[in-house]
C-alpha positions in Angstrom: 183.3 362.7 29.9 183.6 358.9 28.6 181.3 357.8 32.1 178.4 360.5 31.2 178.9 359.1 27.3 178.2 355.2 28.3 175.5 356.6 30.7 173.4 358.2 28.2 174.2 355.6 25.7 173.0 353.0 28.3 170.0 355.2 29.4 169.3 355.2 25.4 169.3 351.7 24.9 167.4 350.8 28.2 164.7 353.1 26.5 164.2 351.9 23.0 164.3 348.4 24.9 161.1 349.0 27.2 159.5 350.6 24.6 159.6 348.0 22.0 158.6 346.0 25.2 155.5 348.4 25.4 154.8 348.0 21.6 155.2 344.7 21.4 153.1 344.0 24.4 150.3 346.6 23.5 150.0 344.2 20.5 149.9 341.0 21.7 147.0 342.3 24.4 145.1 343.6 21.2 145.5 340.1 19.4 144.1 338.5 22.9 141.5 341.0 23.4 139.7 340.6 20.0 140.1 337.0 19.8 137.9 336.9 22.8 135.6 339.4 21.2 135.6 338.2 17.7 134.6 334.8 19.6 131.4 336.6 21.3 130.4 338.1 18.3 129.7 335.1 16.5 133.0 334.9 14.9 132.9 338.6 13.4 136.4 340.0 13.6 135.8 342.8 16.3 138.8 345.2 16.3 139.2 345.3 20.9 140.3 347.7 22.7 140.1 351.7 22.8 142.5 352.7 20.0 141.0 352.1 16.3 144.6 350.5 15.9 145.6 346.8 16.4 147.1 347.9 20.5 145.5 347.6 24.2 147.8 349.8 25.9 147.2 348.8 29.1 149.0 345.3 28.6 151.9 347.0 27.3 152.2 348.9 30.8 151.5 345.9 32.5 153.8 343.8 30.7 156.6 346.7 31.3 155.5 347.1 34.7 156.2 343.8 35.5 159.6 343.4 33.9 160.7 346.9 35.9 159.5 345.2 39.1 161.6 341.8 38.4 164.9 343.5 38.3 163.9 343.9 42.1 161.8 340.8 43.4 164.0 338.0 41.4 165.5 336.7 44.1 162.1 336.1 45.9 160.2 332.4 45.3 158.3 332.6 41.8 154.9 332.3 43.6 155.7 335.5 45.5 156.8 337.4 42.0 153.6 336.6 40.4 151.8 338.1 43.5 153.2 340.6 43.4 152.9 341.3 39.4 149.3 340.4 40.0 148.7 343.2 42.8 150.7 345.4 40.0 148.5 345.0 37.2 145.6 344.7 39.2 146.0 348.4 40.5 146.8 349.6 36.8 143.6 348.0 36.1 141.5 350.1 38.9 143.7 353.2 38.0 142.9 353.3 34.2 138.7 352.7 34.9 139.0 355.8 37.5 141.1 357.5 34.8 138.4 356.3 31.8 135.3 357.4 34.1 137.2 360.9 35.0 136.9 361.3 31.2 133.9 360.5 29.8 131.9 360.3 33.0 130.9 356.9 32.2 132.0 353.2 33.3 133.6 351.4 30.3 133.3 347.9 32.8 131.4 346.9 36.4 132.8 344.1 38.6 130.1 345.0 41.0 128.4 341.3 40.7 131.5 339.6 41.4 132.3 338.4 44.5 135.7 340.5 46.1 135.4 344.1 44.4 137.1 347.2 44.9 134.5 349.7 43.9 133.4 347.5 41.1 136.9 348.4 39.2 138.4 345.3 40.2 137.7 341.8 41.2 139.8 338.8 42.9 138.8 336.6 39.8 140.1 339.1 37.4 142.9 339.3 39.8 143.8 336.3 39.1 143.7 336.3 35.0 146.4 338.9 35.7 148.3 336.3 37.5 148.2 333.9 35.3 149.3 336.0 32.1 151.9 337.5 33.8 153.6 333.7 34.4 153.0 333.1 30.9 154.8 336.0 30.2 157.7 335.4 32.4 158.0 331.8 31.6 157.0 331.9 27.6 156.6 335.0 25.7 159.1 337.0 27.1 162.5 335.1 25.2 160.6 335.2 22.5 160.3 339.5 22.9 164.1 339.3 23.9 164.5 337.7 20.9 162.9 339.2 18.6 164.0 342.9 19.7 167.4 341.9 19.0 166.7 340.7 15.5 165.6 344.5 15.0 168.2 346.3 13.1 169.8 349.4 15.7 167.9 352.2 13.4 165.1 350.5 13.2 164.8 350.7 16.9 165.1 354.3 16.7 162.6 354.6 14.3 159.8 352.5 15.5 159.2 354.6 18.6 159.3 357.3 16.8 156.4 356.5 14.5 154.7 354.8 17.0 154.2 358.2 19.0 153.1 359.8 16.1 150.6 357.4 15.3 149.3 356.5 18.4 148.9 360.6 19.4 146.4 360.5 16.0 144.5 357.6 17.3 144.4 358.7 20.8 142.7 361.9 19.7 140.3 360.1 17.4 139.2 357.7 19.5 139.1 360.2 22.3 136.6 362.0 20.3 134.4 358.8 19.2 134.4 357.8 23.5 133.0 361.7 24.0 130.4 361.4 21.3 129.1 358.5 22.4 129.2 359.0 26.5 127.4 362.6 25.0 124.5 360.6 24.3 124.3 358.0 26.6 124.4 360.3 29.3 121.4 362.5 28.0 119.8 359.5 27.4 119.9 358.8 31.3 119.9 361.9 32.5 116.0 361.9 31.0 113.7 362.3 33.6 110.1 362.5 32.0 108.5 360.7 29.0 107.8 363.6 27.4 110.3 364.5 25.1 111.2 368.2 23.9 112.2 369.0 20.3 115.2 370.4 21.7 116.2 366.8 23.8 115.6 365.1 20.1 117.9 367.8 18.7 120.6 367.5 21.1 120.6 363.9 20.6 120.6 363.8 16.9 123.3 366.2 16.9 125.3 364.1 19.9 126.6 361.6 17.0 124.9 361.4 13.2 123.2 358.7 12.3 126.3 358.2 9.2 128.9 357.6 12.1 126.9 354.8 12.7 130.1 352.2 12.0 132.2 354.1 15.0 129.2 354.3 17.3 129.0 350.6 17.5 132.0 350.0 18.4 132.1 351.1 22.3 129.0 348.7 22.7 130.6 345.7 20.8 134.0 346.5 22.5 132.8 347.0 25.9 129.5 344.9 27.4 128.5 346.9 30.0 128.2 350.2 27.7 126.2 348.1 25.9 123.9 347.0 29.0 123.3 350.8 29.9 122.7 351.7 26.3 119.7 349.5 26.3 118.7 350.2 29.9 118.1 353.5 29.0 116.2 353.2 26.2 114.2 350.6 27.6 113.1 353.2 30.6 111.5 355.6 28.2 109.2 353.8 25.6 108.4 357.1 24.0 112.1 357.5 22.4 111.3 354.8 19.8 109.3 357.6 18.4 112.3 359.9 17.5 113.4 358.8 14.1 116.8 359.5 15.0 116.2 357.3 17.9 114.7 354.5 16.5 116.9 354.0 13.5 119.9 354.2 15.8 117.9 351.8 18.2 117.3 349.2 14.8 120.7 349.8 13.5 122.4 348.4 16.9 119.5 345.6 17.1 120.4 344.3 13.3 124.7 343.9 14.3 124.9 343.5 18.1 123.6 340.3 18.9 123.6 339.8 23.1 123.8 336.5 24.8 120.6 336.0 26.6 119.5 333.1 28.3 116.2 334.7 28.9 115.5 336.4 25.7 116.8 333.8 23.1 113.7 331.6 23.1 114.5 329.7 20.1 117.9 329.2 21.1 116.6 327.6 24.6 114.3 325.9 22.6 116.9 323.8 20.6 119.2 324.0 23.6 116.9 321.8 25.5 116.1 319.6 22.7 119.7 318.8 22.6 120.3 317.6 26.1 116.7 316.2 26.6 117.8 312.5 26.5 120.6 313.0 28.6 119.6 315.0 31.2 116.2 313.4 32.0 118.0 310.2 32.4 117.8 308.8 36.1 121.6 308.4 35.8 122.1 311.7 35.0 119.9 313.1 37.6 122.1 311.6 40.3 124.3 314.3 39.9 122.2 316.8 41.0 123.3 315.0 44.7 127.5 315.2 44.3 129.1 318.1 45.3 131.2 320.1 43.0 132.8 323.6 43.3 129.8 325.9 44.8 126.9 323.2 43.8 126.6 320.4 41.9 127.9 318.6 39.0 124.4 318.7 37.4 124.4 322.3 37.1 128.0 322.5 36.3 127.5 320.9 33.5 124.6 322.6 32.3 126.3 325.9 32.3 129.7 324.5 30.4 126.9 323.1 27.6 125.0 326.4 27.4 128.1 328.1 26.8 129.5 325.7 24.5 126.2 325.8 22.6 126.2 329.6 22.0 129.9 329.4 21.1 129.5 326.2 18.6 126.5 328.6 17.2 128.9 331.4 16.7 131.5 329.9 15.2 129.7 327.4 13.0 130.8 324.3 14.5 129.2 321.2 15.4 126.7 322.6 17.8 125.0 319.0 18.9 128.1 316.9 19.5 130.0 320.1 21.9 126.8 320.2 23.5 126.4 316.8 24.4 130.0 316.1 25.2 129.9 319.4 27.3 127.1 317.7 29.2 128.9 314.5 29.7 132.5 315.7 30.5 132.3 315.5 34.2 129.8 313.1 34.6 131.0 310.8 38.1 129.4 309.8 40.9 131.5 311.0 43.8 132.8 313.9 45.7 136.1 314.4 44.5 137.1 316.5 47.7 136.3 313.7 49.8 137.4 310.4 47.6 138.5 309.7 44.1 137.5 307.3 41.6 137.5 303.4 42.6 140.9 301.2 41.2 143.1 304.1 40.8 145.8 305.7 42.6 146.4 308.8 40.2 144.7 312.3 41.6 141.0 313.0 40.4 142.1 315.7 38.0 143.8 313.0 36.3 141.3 310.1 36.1 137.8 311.3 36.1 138.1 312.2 32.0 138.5 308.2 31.8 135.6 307.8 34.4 133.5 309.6 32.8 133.9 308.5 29.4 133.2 304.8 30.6 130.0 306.1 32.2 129.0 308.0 28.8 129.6 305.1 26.9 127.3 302.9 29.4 124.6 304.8 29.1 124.3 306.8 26.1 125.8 304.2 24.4 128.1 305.2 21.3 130.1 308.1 21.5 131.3 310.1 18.3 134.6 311.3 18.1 134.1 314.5 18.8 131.9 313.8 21.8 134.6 311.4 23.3 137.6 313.7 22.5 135.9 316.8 24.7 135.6 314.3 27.3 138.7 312.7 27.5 140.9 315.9 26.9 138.8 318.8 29.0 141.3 318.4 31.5 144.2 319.3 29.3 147.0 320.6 29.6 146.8 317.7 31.9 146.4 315.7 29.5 149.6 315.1 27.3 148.0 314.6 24.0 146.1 317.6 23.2 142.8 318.2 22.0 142.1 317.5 18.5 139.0 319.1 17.8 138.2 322.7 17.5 135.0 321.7 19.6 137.7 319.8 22.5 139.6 322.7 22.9 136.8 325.3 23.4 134.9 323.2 25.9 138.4 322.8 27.7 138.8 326.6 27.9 134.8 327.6 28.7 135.4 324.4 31.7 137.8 326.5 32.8 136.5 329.4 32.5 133.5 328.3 34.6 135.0 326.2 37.3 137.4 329.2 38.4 134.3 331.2 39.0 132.3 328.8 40.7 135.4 327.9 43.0 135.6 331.5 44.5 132.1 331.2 44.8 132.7 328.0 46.7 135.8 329.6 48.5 133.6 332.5 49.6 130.2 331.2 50.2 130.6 328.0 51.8 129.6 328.1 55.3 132.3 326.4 57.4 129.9 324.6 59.7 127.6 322.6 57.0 
């Protein structure tokens, strides 16, 4: 009797365990998620994820997922463990789009364009971001959980779930409904096959979401890009639905609080983008580097896309727009092929050294550098760095560098033929 006692009581407390795990996780995934979103949407908080609430379920799985797996793989080298956790969350990540477009009918994201696809569900790149969180979760978050979950009084770790299930079955069912609405109308707005539009198309439109549920309709398209992408593809294929007032005031209400990144579009924005980086990219100098190597092409272009980024982002968040840009511009700015040699008079790797190079080269021929300017460039490589960055400006251009060199090195990794 006392071994069935201590096995339920075990079986209790390995419960409440994983599923404060799966709260606590679910939260820090939403905190992630709409930082990244609040970022893209020019600094206006954007609540992420599918839930109106402050969770992304799908990291608390992951995050559970992969503590349920380490009881198993611990005693294999770390590098395989995060494999392995990356394969895991990968194939949560291709289960819950097949799950998501089961439901609604409709894609919520596309990795199509990405090199290394399953079905456009999941990528290699995206692969590994799961890799990498799931190593800062082993080696820093996760005491912290431990931590904390023991800090929680025993009944309030009774409790929590408890009202956690209760809430999260309301907003499951609300946000449910929102995601059905809206995939209502998108998909009779591309199931249209003829401009000419029947009064009883404009009333099943109207009456797929009212125009006063405007507030919840735009959030699937701020949450989730590529909802927003077919949106406007499938307005844009029939001209004459501007003429449904319905229509049209949904059309301006979207245009007036969902700005979209466009490199294209955004004349103005190109306009002073260019104006910004004229001096320094026209200079012979600075041209070289249209001839070096780096990643899938060349440090010229690598540099203009870290800039453009950097320039929509300083934009967004009100920061100093010309100084990111121009240090953007001027972070990698050496004249060599790292692969093949590294900087003159040092012995330290390239990763570690070209920050200084280029800074000396900045300051020859662009002469003074602001702070800002020379703090992006000499800490873009941090962590490597041990001083950190101190600007708001340093630290974003260290993360968008990032951001872009990982993508352009599985292009590289993919794409390069062997035998140039």
């Amino acid at each position: 009797m006392n071994n069935i006692y201590n096995l339920l009581l075990i079986s209790q407390n390995w419960l409440k365990y994983y599923f404060l795990v799966f709260i606590i996780y679910s939260f820090i995934g939403w905190i992630v998620e709409s930082g990244y979103r609040t970022i893209l949407e020019k600094g206006r908080f954007v609540n992420s994820g599918s839930l109106f609430g402050p969770f992304v379920p799908i990291y608390g799985f992951g995050a559970t997922a992969i503590l349920l797996i380490r009881l198993h793989v611990s005693s294999l080298a770390f590098p395989v463990q995060i494999i392995i956790f990356s394969v895991t969350a990968t194939a949560l990540e291709y289960l819950t789009s097949y799950i998501l477009e089961k439901k609604f009918s409709l894609r919520f994201w596309d990795y199509s364009s990405y090199p290394l696809n399953i079905n456009g569900r999941v990528c290699l790149l995206y692969s590994g971001f799961w890799a990498l969180l799931s190593a800062i979760q082993i080696i820093y978050i996760q005491s912290f959980v431990d931590q904390f979950i023991k800090n929680i009084p025993v009944r309030l770790q009774i409790i929590i779930p408890v009202l956690f299930l209760v809430y999260v079955s309301l907003d499951i069912f609300y946000s449910t409904r929102l995601y059905l609405r809206f995939a209502r109308v998108l998909l009779n707005l591309k199931g249209l096959k003829t401009k000419k539009i029947s009064g009883e198309i404009r009333a099943r439109l109207q009456n797929s979401h009212p125009l006063h549920e405007m507030k919840s309709f735009l959030r699937p398209l701020k949450i989730f890009p590529y909802l927003r992408e077919e949106f406007s593809e499938s307005i844009l294929r029939f001209p004459g639905l501007s003429n449904i007032p319905y229509l049209k005031m949904l059309g301006k209400n979207i245009q007036d609080k969902i700005e979209t990144l466009s490199f294209e579009n955004n004349n103005t924005d190109m306009a002073e983008f260019k104006n910004i980086c004229k001096d320094i990219i026209e200079h012979p100098e600075y041209q070289k580097l249209k001839n070096i190597k780096h990643h899938d092409k060349d440090i010229y272009t690598h540099n203009l896309k870290v800039a453009w980024i950097s320039y929509l982002t300083a934009k967004k968040l009100n920061l100093h727009v010309k100084e990111m840009v121009r240090g953007a511009l001027l972070h990698d700015f050496f004249f060599y092929d790292w692969r093949i040699k590294g900087a003159k008079d040092t012995f330290l790797p390239h990763g570690f050294t070209h920050p200084f190079v280029s800074r000396k080269n900045a300051e020859k021929f662009f002469g003074h550098l602001t702070p800002i300017e020379r703090d992006i460039i000499m800490k873009h490589m941090w962590p490597l760095t041990v001083v950190p960055p101190r600007y708001s400006e340093s630290f974003l251009v260290s993360l968008i560098d990032k951001f872009v060199a990982s993508k352009e090195l599985v292009q590289d990794v993919l794409y390069t033929n062997p035998h140039d």
